[in-house]
VEXMARKE-520430 format. One line per field, with one value per atom (N, C-alpha, C): residue number from 1; residue in three letters; atom name; x, y, z. Coordinates in pm, 1 decimal, padded with zeros to 6 digits. Layout:
N
resi c(NUM;...)
resn c(ala;...)
name c(CA;...)
east c(X;...)
north c(Y;...)
up c(Z;...)
END
This chain:
147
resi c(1;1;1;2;2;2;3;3;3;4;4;4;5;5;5;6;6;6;7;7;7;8;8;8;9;9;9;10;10;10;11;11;11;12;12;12;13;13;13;14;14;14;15;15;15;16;16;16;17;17;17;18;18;18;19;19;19;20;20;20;21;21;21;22;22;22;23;23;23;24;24;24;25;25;25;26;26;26;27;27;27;28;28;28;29;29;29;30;30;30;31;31;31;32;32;32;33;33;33;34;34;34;35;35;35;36;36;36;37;37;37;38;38;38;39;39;39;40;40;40;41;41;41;42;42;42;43;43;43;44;44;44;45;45;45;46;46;46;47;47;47;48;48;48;49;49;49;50;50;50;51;51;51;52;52;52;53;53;53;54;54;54;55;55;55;56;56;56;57;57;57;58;58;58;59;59;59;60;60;60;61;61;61;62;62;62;63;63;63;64;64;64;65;65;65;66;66;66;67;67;67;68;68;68;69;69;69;70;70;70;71;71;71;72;72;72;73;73;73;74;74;74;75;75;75;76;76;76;77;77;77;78;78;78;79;79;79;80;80;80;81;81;81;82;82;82;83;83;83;84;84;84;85;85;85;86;86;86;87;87;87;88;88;88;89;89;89;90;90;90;91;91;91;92;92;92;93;93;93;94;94;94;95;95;95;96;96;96;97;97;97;98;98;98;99;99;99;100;100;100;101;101;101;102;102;102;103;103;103;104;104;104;105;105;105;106;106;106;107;107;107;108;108;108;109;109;109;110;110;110;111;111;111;112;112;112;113;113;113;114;114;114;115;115;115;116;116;116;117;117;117;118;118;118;119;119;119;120;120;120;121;121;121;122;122;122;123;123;123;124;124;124;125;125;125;126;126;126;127;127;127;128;128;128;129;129;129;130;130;130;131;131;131;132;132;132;133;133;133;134;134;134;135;135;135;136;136;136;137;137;137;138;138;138;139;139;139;140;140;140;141;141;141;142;142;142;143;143;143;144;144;144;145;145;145;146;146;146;147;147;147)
resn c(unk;unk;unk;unk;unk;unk;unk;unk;unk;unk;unk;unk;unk;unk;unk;unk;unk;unk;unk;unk;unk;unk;unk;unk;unk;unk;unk;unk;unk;unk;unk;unk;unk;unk;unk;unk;unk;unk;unk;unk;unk;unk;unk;unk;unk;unk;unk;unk;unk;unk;unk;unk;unk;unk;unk;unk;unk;unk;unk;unk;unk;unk;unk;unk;unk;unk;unk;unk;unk;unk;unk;unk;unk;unk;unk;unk;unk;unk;unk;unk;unk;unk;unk;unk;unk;unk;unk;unk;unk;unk;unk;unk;unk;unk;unk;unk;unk;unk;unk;unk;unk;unk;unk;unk;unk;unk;unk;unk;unk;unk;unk;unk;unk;unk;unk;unk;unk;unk;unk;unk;unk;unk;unk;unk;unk;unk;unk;unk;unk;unk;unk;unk;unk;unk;unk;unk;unk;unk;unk;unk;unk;unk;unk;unk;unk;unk;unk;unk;unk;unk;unk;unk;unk;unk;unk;unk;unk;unk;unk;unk;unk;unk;unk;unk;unk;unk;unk;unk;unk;unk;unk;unk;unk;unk;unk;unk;unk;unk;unk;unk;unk;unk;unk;unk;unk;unk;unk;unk;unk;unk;unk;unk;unk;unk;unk;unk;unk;unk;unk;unk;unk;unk;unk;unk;unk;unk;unk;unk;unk;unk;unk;unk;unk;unk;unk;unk;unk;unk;unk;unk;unk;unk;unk;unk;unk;unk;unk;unk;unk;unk;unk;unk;unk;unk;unk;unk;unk;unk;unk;unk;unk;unk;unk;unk;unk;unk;unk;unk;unk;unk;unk;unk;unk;unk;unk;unk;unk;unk;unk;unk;unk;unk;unk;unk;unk;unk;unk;unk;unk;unk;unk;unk;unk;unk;unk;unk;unk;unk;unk;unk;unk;unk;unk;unk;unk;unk;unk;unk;unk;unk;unk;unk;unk;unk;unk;unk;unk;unk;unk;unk;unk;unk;unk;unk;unk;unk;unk;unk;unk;unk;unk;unk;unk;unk;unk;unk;unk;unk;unk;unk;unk;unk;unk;unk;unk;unk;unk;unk;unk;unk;unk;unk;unk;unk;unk;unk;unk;unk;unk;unk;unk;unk;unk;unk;unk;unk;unk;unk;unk;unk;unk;unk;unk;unk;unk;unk;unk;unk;unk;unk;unk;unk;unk;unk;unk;unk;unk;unk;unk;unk;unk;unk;unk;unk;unk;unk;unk;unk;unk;unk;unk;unk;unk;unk;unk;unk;unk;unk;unk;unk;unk;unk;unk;unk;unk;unk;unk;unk;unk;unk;unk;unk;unk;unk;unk;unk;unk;unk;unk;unk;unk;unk;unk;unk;unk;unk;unk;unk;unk;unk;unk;unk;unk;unk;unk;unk;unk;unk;unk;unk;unk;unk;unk;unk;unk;unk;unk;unk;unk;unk;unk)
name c(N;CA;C;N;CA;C;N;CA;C;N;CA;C;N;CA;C;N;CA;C;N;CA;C;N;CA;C;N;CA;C;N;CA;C;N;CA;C;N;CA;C;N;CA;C;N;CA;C;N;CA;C;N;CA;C;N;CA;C;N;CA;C;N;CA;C;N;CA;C;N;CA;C;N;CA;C;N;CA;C;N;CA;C;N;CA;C;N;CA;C;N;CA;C;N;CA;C;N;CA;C;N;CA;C;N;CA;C;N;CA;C;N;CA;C;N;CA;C;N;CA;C;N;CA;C;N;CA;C;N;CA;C;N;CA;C;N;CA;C;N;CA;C;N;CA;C;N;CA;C;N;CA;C;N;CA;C;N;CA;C;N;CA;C;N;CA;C;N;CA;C;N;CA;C;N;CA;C;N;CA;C;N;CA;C;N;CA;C;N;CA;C;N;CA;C;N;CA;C;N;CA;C;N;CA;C;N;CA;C;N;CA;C;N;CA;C;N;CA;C;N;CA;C;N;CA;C;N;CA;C;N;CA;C;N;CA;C;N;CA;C;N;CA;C;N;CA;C;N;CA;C;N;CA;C;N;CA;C;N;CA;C;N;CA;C;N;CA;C;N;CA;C;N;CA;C;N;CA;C;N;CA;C;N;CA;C;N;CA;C;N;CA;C;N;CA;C;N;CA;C;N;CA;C;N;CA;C;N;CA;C;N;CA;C;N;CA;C;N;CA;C;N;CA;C;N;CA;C;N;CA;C;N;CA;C;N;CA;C;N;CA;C;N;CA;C;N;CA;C;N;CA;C;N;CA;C;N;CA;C;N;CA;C;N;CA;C;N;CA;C;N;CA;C;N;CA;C;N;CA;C;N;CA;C;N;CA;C;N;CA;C;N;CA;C;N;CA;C;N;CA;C;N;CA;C;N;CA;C;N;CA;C;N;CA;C;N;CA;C;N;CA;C;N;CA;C;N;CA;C;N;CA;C;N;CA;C;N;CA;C;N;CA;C;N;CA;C;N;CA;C;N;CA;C;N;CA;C;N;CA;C;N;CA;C;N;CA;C;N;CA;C;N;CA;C;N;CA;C;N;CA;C;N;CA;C;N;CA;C;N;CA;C;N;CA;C;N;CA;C;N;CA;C;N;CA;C;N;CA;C;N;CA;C)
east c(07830.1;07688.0;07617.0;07511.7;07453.3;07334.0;07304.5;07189.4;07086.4;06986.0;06835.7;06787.8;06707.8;06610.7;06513.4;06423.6;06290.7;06181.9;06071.1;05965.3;05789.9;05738.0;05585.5;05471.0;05390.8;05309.5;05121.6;05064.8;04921.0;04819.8;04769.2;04713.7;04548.3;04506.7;04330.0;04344.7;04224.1;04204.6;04053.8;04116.5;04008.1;04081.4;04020.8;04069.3;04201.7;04200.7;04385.3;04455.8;04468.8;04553.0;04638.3;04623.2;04731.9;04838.7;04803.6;04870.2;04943.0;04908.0;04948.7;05061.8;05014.0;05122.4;05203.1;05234.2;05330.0;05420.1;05380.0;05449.4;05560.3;05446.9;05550.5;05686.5;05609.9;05718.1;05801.4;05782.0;05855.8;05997.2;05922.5;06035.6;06152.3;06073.0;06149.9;06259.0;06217.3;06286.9;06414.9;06389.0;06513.3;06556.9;06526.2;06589.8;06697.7;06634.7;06696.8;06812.6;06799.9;06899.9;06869.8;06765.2;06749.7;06792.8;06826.0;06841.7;06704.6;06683.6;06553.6;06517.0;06555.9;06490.3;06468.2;06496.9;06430.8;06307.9;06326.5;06213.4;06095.1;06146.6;06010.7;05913.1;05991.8;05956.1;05835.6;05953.6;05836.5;05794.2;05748.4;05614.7;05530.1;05558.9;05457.5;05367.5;05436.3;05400.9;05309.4;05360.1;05260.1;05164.8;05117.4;05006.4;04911.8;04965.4;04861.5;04777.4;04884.2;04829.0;04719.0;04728.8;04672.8;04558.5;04593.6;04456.9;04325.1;04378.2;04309.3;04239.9;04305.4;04247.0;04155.6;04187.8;04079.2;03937.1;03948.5;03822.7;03756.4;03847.7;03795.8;03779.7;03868.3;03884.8;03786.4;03701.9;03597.2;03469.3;03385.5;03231.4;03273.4;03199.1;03199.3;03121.9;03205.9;03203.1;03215.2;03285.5;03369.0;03489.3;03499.3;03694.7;03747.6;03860.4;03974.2;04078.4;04218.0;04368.2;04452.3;04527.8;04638.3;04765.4;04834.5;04964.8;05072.6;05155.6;05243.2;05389.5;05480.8;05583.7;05699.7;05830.0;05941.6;06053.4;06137.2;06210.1;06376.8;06444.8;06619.3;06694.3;06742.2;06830.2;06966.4;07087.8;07129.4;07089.6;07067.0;07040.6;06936.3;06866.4;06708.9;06593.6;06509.2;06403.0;06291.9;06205.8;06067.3;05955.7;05882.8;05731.5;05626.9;05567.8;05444.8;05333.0;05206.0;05100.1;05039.4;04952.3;04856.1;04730.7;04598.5;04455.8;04364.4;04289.3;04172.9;04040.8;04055.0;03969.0;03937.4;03867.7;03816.5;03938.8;03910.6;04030.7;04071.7;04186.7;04187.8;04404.2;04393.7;04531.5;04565.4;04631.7;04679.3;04813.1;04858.0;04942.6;04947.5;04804.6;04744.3;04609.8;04545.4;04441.6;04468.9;04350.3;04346.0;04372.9;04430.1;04427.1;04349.4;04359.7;04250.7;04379.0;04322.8;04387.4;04408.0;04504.7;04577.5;04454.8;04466.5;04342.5;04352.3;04305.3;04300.3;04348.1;04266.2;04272.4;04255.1;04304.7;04269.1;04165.0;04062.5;03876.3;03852.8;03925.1;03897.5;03948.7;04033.3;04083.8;03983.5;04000.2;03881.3;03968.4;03926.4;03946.7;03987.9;04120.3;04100.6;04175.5;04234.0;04291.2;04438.4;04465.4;04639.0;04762.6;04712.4;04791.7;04850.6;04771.8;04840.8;04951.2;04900.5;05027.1;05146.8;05126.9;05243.8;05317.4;05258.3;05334.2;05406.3;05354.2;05423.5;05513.4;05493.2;05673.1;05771.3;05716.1;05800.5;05858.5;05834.4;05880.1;05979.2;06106.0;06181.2;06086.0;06012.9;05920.9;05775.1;05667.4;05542.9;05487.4;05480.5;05408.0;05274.0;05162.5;05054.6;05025.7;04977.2;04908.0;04823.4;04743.3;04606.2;04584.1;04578.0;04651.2;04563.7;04481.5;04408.6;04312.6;04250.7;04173.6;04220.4;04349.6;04420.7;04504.9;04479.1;04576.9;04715.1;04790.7;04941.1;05000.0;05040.0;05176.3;05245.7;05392.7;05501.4;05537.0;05638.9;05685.3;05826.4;05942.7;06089.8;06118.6;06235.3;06288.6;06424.7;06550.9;06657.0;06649.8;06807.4;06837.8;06891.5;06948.0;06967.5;06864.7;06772.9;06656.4;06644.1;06558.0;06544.7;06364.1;06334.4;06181.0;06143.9;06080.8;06053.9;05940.1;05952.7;05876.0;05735.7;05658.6;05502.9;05538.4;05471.1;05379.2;05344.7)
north c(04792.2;04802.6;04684.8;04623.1;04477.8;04548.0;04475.3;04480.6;04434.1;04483.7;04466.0;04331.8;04273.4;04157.6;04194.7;04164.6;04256.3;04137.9;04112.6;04060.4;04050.4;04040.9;04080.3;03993.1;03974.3;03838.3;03918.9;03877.7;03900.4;03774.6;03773.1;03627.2;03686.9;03558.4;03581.4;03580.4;03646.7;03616.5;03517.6;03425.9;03297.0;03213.8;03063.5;02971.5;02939.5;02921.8;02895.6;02959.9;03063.8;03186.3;03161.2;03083.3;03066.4;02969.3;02866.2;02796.4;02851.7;02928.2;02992.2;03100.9;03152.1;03271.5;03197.2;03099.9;03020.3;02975.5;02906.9;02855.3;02913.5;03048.0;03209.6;03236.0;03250.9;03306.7;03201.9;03108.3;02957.9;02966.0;02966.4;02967.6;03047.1;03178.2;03350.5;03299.3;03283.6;03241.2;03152.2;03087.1;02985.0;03029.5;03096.9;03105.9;03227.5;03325.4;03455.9;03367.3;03256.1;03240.2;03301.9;03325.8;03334.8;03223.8;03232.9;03141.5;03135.4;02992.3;02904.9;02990.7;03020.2;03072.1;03229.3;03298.4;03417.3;03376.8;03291.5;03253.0;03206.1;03179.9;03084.7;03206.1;03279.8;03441.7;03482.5;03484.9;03578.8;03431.1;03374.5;03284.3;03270.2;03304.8;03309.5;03401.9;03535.2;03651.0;03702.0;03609.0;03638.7;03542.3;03427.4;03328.8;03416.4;03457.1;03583.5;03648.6;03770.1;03814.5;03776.8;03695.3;03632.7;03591.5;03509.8;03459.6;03598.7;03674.2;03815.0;03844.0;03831.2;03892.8;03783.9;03676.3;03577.5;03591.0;03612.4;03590.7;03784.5;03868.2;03994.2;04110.8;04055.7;04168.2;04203.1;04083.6;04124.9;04044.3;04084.7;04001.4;03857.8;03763.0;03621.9;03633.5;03573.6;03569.0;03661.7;03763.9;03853.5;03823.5;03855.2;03821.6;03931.7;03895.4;03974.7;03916.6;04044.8;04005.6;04093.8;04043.6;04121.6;04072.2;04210.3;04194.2;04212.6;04102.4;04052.0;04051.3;04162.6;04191.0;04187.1;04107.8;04051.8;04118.4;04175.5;04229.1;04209.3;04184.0;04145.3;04265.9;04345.5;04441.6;04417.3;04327.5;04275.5;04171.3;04215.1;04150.0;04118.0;04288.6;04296.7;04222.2;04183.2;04129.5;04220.4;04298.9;04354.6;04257.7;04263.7;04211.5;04296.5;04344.2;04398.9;04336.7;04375.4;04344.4;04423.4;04457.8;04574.8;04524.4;04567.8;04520.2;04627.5;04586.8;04690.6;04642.8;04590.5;04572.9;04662.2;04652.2;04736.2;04799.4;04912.0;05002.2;04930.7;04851.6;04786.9;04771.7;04836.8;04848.7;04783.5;04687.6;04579.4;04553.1;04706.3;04751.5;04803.0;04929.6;04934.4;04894.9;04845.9;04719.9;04679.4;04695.8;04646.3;04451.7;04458.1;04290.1;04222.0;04107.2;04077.5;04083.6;04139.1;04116.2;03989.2;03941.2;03819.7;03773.1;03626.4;03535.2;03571.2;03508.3;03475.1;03331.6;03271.3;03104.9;03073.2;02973.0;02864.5;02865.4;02820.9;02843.1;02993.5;03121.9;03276.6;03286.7;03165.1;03195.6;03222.3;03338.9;03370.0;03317.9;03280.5;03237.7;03365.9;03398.4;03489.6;03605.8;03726.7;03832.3;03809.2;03698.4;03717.5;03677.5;03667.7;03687.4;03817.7;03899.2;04019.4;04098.6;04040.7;04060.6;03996.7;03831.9;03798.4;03831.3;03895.2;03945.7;04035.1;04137.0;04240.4;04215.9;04097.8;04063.6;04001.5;03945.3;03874.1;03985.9;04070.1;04177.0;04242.8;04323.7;04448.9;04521.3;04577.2;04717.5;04655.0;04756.8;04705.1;04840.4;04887.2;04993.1;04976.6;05067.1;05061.0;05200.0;05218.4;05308.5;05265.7;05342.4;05379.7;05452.1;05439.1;05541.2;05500.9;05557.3;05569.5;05400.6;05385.5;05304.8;05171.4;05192.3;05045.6;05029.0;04904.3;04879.1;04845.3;04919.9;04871.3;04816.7;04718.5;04669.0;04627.4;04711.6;04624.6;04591.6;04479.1;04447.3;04450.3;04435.5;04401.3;04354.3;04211.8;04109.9;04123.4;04137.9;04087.4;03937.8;03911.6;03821.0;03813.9;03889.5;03963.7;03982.0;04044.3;04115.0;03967.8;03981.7;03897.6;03935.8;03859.9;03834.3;03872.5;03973.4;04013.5;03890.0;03846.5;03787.3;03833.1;03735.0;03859.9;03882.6;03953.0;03971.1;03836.4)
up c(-00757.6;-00731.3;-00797.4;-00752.2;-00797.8;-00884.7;-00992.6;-01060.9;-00972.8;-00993.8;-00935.6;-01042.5;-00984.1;-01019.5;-01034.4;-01108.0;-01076.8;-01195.3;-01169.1;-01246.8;-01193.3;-01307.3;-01220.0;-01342.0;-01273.5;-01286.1;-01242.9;-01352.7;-01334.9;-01288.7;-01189.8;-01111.8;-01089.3;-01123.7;-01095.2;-00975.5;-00909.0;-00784.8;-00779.7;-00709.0;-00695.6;-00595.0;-00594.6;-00460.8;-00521.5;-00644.5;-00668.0;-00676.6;-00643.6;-00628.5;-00550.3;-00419.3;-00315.8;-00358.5;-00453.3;-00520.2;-00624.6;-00694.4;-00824.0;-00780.1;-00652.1;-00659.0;-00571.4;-00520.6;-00416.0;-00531.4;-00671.7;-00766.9;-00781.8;-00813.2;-00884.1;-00828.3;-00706.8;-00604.6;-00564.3;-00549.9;-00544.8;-00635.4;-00774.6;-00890.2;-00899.7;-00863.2;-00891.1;-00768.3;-00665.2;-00524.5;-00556.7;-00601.7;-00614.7;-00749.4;-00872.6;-00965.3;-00913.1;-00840.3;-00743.1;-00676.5;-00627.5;-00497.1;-00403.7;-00327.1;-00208.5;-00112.9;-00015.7;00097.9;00160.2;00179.3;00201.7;00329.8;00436.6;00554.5;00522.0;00428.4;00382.9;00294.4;00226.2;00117.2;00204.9;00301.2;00366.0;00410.8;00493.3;00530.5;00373.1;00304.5;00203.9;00140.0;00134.5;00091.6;00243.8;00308.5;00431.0;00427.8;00390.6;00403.5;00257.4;00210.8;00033.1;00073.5;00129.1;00126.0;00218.4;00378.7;00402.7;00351.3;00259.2;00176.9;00072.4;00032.5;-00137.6;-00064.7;00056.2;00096.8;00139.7;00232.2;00245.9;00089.0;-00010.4;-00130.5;-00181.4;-00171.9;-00211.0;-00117.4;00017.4;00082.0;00078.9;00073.5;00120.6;-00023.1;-00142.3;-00262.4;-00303.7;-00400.1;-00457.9;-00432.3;-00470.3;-00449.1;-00500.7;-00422.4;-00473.0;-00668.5;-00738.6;-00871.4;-00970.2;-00870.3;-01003.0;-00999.1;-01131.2;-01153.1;-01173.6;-01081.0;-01091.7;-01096.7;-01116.8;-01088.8;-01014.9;-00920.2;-00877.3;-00956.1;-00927.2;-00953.4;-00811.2;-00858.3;-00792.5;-00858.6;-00765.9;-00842.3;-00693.8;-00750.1;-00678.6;-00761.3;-00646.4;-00694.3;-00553.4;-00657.6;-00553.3;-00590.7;-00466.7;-00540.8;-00407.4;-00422.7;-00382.3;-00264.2;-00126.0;-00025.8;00041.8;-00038.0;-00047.8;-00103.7;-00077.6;-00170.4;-00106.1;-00250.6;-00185.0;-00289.8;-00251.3;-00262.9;-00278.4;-00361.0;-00389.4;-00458.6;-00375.8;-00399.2;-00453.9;-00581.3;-00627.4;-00662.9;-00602.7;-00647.0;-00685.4;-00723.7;-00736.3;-00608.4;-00505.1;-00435.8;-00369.1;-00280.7;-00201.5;-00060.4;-00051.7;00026.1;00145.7;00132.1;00285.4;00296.6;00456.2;00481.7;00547.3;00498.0;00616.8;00648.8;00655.7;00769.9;00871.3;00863.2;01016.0;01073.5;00985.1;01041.8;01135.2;01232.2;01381.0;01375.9;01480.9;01457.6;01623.4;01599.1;01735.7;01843.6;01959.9;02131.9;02118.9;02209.0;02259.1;02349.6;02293.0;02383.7;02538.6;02635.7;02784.7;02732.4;02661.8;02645.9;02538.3;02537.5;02421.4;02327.1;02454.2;02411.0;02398.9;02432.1;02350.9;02240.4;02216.9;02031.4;01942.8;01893.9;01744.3;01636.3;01520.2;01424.5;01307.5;01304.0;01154.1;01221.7;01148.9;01150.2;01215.2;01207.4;01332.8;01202.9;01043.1;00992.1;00924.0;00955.9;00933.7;01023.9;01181.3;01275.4;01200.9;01139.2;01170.0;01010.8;00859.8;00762.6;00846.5;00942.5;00972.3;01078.6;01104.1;01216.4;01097.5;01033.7;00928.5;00816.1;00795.8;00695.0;00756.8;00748.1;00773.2;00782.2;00664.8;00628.7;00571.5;00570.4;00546.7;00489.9;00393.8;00337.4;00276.0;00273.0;00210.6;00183.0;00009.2;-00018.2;-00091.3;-00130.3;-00187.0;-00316.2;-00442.0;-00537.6;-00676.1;-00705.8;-00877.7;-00810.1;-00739.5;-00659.4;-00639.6;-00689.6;-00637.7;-00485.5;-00426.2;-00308.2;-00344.8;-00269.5;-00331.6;-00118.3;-00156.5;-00011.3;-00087.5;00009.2;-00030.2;00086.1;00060.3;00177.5;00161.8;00241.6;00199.3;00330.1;00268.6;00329.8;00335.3;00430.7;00396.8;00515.1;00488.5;00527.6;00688.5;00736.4;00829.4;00992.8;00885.5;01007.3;01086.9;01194.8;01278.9;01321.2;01328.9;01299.6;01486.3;01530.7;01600.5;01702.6;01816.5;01897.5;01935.1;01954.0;01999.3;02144.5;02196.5;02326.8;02425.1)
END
């Protein structure tokens, strides 16, 4: 049976956050040995995220932090996100309809479709007023096509 990996990291939420937690997860990633085309997956799927929390968590000029916790338990890698922002599930959050065109492209919401093609699993709860997602990655899965 393989030992689990496991570590977790407290990050402001602000404009460098997307940088800061890419580092994180950058480091943990390659210190883990992940293979680069899973890692890319979950740093895709965490910049989504982080970014959602930078523009949507809290009022412009309060500070906060999420926690961000990576964890390898052989083949597995999960990803969790925990905030205190405001109640938002962005696992079943509506996402926008598929353009007609080009010029119907709206700007915004189509990265939450694509954490959730990029993940195996996508959980969200709600719990003592914090948001918790996790996500989990193997190596394996095969990243589902759109529509």
């Amino acid at each position: 049976m393989s030992q689990a990996q496991a570590s977790c990291w407290w990050v402001p939420i602000r404009q460098q956050a997307l940088v800061e937690a890419q580092a994180i997860a950058t480091a943990w990633l390659n210190q883990a040995r992940v293979a680069p085309r899973l890692a890319q997956r979950i740093l895709l799927s965490l910049d989504e995220l982080v970014a959602n929390l930078v523009e949507h968590a809290t009022p412009a000029g309060a500070s906060a932090l999420f926690e961000l916790r990576l964890v390898r338990d052989g083949d597995l890698i999960i990803l969790v996100m925990i905030d205190e922002g405001a109640e938002f599930d962005p696992v079943t959050a509506a996402v926008p309809a598929p353009a007609a065109s080009l010029a119907d492209l709206a700007v915004g919401g189509r990265g939450l479709l694509l954490v959730r093609q990029l993940a195996r699993s996508a959980t969200y709860r709600r719990e003592g007023g914090r948001n918790r997602v996790t996500l989990e990655f193997t190596p394996a899965q095969s990243a589902p096509v759109p529509d």
